[in-house]
N, C-alpha and C positions, 0 to 999 in steps of 0.2 A: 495821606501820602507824605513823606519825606520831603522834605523841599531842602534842597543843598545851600552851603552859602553861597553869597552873592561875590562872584568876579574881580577882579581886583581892576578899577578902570581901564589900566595898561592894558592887563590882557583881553578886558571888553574890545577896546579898540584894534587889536591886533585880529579879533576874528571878526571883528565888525570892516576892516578893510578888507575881506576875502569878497565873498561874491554880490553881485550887484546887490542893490535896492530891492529888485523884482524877484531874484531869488530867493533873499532873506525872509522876503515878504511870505512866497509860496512856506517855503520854512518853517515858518513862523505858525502859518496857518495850520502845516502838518502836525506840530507837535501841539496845539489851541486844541485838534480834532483827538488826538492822544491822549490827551489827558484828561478830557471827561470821556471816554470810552474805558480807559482804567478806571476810575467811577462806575461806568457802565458792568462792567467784567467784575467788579467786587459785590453786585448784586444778584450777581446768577447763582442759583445755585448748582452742586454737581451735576446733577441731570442733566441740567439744561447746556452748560459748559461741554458734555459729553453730546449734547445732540448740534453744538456747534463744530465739533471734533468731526462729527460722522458727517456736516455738511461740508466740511474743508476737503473729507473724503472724497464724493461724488463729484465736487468741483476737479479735484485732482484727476479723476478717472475719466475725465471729460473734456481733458487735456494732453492726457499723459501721451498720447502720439506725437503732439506735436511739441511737445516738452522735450522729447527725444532727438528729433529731426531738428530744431532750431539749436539745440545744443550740439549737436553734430554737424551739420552745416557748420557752426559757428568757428569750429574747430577744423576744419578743412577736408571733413571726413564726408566723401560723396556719399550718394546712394544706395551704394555698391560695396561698399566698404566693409572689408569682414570686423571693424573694431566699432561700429559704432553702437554695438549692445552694450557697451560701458555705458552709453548716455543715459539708456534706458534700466541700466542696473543703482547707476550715484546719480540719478534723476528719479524718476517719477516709483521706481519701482522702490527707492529709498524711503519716499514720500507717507506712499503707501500704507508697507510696515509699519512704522514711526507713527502714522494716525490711529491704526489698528490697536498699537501697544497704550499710546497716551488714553482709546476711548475704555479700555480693558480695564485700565487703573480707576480711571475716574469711576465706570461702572462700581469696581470692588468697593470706594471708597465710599459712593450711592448707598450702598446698599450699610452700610456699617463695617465693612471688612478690611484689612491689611491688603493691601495691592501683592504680599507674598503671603496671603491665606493657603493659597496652593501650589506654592513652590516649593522646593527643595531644598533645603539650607546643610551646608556641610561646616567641616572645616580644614584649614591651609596649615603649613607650617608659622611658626610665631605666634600663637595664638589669635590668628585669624577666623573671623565668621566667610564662608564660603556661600553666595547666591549663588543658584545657578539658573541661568537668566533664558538660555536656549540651548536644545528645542523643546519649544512648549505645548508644539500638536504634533500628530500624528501628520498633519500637511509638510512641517517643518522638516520632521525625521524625513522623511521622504527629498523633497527639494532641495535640503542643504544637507544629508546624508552622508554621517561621519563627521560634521562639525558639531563643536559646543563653545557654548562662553559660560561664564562662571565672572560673578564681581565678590574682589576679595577685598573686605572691608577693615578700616584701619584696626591695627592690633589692639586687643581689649575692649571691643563693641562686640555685644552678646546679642546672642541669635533673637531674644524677646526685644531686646533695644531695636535691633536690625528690622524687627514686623511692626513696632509701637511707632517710631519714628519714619518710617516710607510714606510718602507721598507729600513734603516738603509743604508748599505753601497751601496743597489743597487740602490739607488738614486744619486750615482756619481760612477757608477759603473769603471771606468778607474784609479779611488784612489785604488793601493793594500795595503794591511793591511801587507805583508812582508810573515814569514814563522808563524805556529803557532802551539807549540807542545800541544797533545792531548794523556794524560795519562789514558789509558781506565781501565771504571769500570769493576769487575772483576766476578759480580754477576747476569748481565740481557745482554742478549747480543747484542739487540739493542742500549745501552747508548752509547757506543762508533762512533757505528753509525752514530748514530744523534749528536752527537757531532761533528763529522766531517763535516756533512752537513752543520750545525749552526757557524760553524768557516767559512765557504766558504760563508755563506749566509748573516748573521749578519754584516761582518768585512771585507770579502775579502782575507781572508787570507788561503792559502794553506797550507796543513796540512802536518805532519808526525803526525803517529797516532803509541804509543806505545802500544800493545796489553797484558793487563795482564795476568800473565800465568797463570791461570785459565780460560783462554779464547783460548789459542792454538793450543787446536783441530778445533777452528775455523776459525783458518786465511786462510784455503781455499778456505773456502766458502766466506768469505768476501772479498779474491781477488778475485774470481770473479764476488761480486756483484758490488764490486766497481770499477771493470774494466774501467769503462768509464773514471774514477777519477783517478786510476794511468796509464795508458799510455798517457796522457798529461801531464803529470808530477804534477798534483792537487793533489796529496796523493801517499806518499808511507807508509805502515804498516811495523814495526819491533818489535822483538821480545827481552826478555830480564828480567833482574829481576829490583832486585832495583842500581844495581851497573849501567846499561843504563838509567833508570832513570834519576840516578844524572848528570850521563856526557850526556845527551840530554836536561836538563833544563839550565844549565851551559853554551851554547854552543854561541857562540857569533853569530850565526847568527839564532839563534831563536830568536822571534818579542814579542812573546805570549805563555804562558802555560793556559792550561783548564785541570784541574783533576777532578775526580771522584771517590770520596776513603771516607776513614780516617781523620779525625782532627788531626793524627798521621801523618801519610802521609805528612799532608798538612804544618805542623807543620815543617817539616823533608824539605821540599824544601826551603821554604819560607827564611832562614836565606841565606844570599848571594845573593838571587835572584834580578838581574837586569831590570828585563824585569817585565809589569803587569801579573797578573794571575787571573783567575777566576776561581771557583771552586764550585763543589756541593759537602757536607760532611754529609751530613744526619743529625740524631739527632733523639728524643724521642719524640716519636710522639703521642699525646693524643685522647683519642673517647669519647669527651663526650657525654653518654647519658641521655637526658632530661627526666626527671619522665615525665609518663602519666598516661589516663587509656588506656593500652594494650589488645589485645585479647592472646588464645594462641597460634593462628598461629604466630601473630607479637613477641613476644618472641621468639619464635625458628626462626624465618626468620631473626628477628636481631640480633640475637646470635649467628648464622651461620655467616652472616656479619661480625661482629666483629672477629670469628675467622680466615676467612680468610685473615683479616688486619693483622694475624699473621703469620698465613702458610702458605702463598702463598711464594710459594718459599721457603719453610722451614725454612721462619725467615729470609732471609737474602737480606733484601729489606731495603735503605735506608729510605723507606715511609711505612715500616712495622709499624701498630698500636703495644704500648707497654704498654699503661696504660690508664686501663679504671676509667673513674671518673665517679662514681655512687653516687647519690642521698641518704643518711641512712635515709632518712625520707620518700622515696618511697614505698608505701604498698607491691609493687611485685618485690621489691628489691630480696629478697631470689631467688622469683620464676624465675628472670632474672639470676640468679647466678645458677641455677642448670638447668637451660638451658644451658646455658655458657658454664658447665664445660663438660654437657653430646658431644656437637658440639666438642669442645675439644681435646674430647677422642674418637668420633667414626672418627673424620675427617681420609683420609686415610693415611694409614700409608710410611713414605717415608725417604730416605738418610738426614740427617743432615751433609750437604758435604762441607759448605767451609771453608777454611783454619782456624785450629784455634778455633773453634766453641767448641770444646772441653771444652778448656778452658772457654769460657764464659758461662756455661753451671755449670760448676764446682764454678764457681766465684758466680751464681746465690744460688747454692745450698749450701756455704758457710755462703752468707748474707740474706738468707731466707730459713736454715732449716725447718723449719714447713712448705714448699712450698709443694702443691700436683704436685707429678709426672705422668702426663697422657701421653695418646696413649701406644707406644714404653718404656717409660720412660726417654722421650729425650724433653718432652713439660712441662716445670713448669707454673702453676696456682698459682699465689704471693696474698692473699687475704692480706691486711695491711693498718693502719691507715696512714696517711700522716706524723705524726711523727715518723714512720721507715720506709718510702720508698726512703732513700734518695738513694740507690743505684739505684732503679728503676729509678727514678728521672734524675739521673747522669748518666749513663750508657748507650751508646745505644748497646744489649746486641748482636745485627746484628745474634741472635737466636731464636729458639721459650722458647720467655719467656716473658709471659704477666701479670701483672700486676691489680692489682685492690684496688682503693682508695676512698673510700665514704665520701662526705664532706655534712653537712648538706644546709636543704633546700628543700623547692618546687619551680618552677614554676619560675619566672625572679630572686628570688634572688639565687635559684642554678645556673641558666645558668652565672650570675653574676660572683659567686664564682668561677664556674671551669674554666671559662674564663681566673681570674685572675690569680687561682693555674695554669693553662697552661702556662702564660705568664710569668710569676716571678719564679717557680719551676722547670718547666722543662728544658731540655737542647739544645737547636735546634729553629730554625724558619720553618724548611721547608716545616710539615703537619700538619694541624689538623683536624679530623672527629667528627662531629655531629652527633649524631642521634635523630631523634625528632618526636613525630605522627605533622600531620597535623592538628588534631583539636588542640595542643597545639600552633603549631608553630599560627596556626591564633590568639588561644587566648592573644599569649605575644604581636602578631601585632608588633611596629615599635621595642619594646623594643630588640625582638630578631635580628633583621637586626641591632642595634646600637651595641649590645655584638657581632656581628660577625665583624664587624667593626672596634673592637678592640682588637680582634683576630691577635698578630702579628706573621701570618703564611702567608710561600709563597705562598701556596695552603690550600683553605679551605673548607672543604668537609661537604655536608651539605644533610647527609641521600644516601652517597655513601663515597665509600675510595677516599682519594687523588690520588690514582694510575691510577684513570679515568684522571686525571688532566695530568698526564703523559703520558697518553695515547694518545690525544687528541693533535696536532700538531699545532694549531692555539691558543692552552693556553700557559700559559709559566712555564717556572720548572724554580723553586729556593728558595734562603731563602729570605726570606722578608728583602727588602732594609736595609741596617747597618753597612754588615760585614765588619770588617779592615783587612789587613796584624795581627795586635796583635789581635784582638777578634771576629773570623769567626764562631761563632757556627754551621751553618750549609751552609757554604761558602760565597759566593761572585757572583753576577750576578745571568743571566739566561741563559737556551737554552731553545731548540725549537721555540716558537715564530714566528710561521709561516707565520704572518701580517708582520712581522720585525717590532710590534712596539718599540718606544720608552720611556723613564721614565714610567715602568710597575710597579706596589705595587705589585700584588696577582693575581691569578686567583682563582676562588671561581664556586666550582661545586654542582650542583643541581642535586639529585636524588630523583626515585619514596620511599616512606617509604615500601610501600606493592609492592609487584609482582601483577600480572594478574593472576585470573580475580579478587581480593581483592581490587585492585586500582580502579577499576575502578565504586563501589560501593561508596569509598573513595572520589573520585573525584565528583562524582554526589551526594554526599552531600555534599559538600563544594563548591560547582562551584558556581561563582560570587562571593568569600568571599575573593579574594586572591591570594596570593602567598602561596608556601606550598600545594595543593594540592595531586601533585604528580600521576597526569594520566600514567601507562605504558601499555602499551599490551605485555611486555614481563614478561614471568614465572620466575624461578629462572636465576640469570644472569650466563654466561658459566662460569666465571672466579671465582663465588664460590666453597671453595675447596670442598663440599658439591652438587656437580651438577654432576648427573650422565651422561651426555651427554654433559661435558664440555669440552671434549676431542673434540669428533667431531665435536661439533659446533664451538668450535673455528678455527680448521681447516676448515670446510666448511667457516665462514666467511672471513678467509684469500682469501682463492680460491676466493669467489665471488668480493675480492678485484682485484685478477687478471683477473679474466676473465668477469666478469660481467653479467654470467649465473645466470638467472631470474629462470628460471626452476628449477636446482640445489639449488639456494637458498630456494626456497617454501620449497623442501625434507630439508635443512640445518634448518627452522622456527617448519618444524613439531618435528625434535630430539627436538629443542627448548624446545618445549611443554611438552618432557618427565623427563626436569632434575629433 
């Protein structure tokens, strides 16, 4: 194990004055039990490592109800509530997946194999290697139907390098990576999770995983999904504000920090720190939508879309959409705008809960008085030219506060433009969404794949949110290769990564433009022409906050993750059919 240098007294002292005696003490003790359990984890072999994976499983599935319900509750969302299938889709059903994918690799790597023995590799523009990560079963096509991810790896890694080098530390699996502190997000409650996973998986490194206190209510449940992971000593959870923080980053026998926060936050560790860090910080995430000609189903079905890049979760998503860049020379420019605002306003109505929110809410309605205030009166609608968006621009507002900037143009020289306004104006690397019909995406042909190309986002979402990208355990989350210790816009590294590849760019995701049965008309006129068609047989997706039966289906596909009840799922496809 790595052992870092030692402290400079000054700063011993500065984090030695944060939390009691009895704190430090507990502390102390967690990371004593850390650090011969990373011992412990450098003795297992794959197999075995892999039959720890599937036990984290069965703990999860053993919880996963109430992983949903406590994380909803937590959030103000009753019973009754048509949005709290999010809990159970960036909860337990996150969980899931993610263990599925991590025990798939490790099997591959068991047996002597590349964790992409039987995948698909293409290639991108720039001489890029092309994974393509999902869907990988016949289940997949089905439940997420018409989506794909693809990880596009940096320019000049060859497709042999791409298979020799997968599976990161568990290809010397007996190297431990030391202890590794894990500063958990404090707004989806799988991030920490899989954070933890990705530090065991990636690195080797066992974790102390700090739990944000906006997460509290849930360290029950997550003892005991992680049960497997802390009684060998692989993880132990504590709890605490920011004064544990400082004295758990500080700590001389920490190896590794990974946060999930704030550019504040990250800003606030970063001076003194000895040790590397890697970090996800979000930032201001763009939709651009490409003029077409529209029907008016696709205007309200992308409208709906877009608002969900905002409400989901009441705004408080590191990959929340914030600024929409609209076409001024699109004919149905209005008619997409009073779509927009109507989605908006009827979306349903819910808690604006995390810390703080107030304030940025106020900070909005400062620098864009003329802002319409819909639903509740808690969702601002910013309509503004680009030379008064600079707060939109700057700000990630981590509330419902969405944005709207029309830059001129049709057709490749707009996609051009908002490219560029995304790349040089906005503030973040970490998402950007597309939206585009299919007859145009064919008509721009290569021009459009060269602009997304140049697209520097870690995830690039192409007629879906990036939050599929997140979703999705075999693509990778992050900001696009760059960040420093001084200039992190929207961190440093990745997780997930469930190939455990290596030198990763982006992962870049593909969705249907229309729902079913619209796509599928769509598609049989376009078929042979392309890329861009966009076949799905699925109706409105569950995770629109605009889905009347997105509550249950996303619960039912949790379940069908645990039990793999065929029957149940058919009843879980027919709600499908009614969102």
């Amino acid at each position: 194990m790595t052992t870092p240098p030692k402290k400079s007294p000054a700063r011993r002292a500065a984090a030695d004055a944060g939390p009691s005696s009895d704190v430090r003490a507990e502390l102390d003790s967690a990371i004593d039990a850390v650090t011969s359990g990373a011992r412990t984890w450098s003795l297992l072999t794959l197999g075995q490592r892999r039959t720890v994976i599937q036990r984290v499983r069965a703990a999860v599935a053993a919880v996963a109800e109430e992983w949903a319900d406590v994380a909803s509750t937590s959030k103000g969302l009753a019973a009754s509530h048509p949005l709290r299938g999010e809990e159970w889709l960036s909860g337990p059903y996150a969980a899931l997946v993610a263990l599925d994918a991590y025990a798939d690799t490790l099997g591959a790597l068991a047996r002597g194999d590349s964790p992409l023995s039987t995948t698909t590799l293409g290639r991108a523009p720039g001489d890029r290697v092309v994974v393509h990560t999902s869907p990988l079963t016949a289940i997949d096509r089905l439940l997420l139907s018409g989506y794909s991810t693809e990880v596009w790896l940096e320019p000049g890694v060859t497709a042999s390098e791409a298979r020799r080098t997968a599976g990161l530390a568990q290809l010397d699996p007996t190297h431990s990576g030391g202890v590794g502190l894990v500063l958990g997000a404090g707004n989806v409650s799988s991030i920490p999770f899989l954070d933890v996973l990705y530090e065991l998986m990636s690195s080797n490194r066992a974790v102390v995983l700090k739990v944000n206190p906006t997460q509290d209510a849930l360290v029950p449940v997550f003892e005991r999904a992680l049960a497997p992971l802390i009684e060998p000593g692989f993880l132990r959870i504590v709890r605490g504000g920011g004064d544990v923080g400082a004295y758990l980053t500080r700590h001389p026998s920490i190896d590794h920090v990974h946060v999930t926060g704030s550019d504040a936050t990250f800003r606030a560790i970063v001076p003194g720190l000895s040790v590397p860090i890697t970090a996800e910080l979000g930032g201001v995430s763009p939709i651009i939508v490409v003029p077409g000609e529209w029907s008016d189903a696709d205007l309200r079905f992308q409208a709906e879309h877009v608002v969900t890049m905002r409400l989901h979760n009441s705004g408080h998503n590191c990959i929340a959409g914030q600024v929409v860049l609209l076409s001024a020379d699109w004919p149905q420019r209005d008619a997409f705008l009073q779509e927009l605002r109507t989605a908006y306003d009827r979306a349903p109505r819910r808690p604006v809960w995390y810390p703080h929110s107030d304030g940025k809410l106020d900070a909005a309605r400062e620098a864009y008085p003329d802002a319409a205030w819909c639903g509740d009166g808690t969702r601002a609608l910013i309509e503004t030219s680009g030379d008064d968006a600079t707060a939109l621009e700057s700000t990630e507002y981590f509330a419902p506060v969405l944005g709207v900037v029309s830059l001129p143009g049709m057709g490749q020289r707009f996609v051009d433009a908002a490219v560029a306004y995304a790349n040089d104006r906005l503030v973040g690397t970490l998402g950007a969404n597309v939206v585009i019909a299919p007859e145009t995406q064919r008509a721009l042909a290569g021009g459009f794949e060269r602009a997304m190309a140049a697209l520097r986002y870690g995830t690039v979402a192409i007629n879906a949110w990036t939050a599929f990208g997140f979703l999705t355990p075999t693509a990778t989350w992050g900001a696009f290769p760059g960040g420093t210790l001084d200039d992190a816009p929207s961190g440093i590294g990745i997780v997930h990564n469930a190939f455990l590849l290596d030198r990763v760019e982006r992962t870049v995701v593909r969705g249907p433009f229309r729902p079913f049965p619209r796509s599928v008309s769509s598609a049989w006129s376009l078929r042979g022409r392309g890329r861009g068609a966009g076949l799905s047989v699925l109706p409105k997706p569950p995770w629109f906050v605009t889905s009347r039966t997105g509550a249950a289906v996303s619960e039912g596909f949790t379940r069908f993750r645990i039990d793999g009840n065929l029957a149940k799922l058919a009843l879980v496809l027919l709600q499908a059919f009614r969102a």
